[in-house]
N, C-alpha and C positions, 0 to 999 in steps of 0.2 A: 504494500500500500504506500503509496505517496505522502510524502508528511502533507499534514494537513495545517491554514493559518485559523488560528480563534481570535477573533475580539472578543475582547471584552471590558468590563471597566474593575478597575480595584476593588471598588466598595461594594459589590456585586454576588451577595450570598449563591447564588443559583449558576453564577457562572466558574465559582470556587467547587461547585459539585462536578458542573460538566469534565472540569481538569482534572479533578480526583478519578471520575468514574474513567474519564480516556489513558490516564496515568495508571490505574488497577490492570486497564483491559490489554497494555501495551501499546496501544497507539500514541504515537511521536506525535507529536505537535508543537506550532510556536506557536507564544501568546503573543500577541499585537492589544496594547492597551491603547482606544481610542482617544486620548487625550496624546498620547503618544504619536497615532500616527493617525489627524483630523483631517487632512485631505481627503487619505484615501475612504478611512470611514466616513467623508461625508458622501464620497463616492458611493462605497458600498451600500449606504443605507437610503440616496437618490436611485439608484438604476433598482433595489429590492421592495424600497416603496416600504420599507419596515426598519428604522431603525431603535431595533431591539438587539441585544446584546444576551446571549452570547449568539453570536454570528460566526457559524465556519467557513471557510474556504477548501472546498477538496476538488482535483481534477476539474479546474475549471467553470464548477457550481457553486454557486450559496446554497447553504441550511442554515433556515432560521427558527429560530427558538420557538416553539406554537406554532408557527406555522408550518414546519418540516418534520419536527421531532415535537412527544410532548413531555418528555422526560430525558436525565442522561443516560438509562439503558437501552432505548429507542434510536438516541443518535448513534451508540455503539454498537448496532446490531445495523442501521444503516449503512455508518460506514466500513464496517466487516463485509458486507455484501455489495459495497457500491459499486456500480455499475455508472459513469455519466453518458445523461443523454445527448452530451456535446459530442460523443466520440461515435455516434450511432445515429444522429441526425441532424439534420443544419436547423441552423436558428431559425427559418420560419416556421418547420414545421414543430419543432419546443415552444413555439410562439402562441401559433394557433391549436394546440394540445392543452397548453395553458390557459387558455383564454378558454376553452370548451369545459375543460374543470371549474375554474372560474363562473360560468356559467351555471352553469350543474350546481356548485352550491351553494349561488343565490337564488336557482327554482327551489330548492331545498328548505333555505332559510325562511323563505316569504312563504313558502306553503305551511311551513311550522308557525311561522307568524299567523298564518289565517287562520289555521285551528284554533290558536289557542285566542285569538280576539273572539272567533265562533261561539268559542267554551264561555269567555266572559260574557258575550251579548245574553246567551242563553241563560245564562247563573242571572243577568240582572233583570231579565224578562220576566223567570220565574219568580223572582223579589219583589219585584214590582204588583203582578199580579198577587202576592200573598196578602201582602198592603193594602190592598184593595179589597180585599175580603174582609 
């Protein structure tokens, strides 16, 4: 595996885990503390659209924190298997794969949204009409 870069910030309890769990598992890594090196983090967290912390670098991809992994044993099993899709497809079609994910789980969200406004309307319909009796 290719070393991998991490950001992250000093005072950053969750990104003290991430280094521990990738330190346990054997994965090499360098830390890049954002106050360190603000360029490029502001790079990394303009072109990801997230900047969240701890942020990897491996083969050419970000994994961000919540949004890629949601835990450190998640990112270590990630990247034990990682495969990048930089090396297996050109950037438009990672582009338009991402945006149909994207997609996918805002019909997702708003369909969870409508239930649960459903479940409210209905709870205050029933309230109302009790009221009324």
């Amino acid at each position: 595996m290719e070393k991998i870069i991490i950001y992250t910030n000093e005072q950053c309890p969750y990104c003290k885990q991430v280094k521990e769990e990738l330190t346990k598992n054997n994965i090499e890594f360098e830390n890049r503390f954002t106050k360190d090196f603000e360029d490029q983090w502001k790079s990394i967290s303009g072109l990801t659209g997230m900047p969240t912390v701890p942020t990897i670098y491996c083969q050419n991809d970000y994994l961000v924190a919540g949004r890629d992994f949601p835990n450190p044993q998640m990112l270590v099993n990630i990247l034990k298997n990682y495969i990048p899709l930089s090396l297996n497809f050109p950037n438009e079609r990672q582009t338009l794969e991402r945006v149909k994910t994207l997609n996918y789980n805002i019909v997702t969200a708003f369909g969870r949204l409508d239930q649960l406004l459903r479940q409210i309307e209905t709870k205050l319909n029933t309230d109302e009409h009790k009221s009324t009796d």
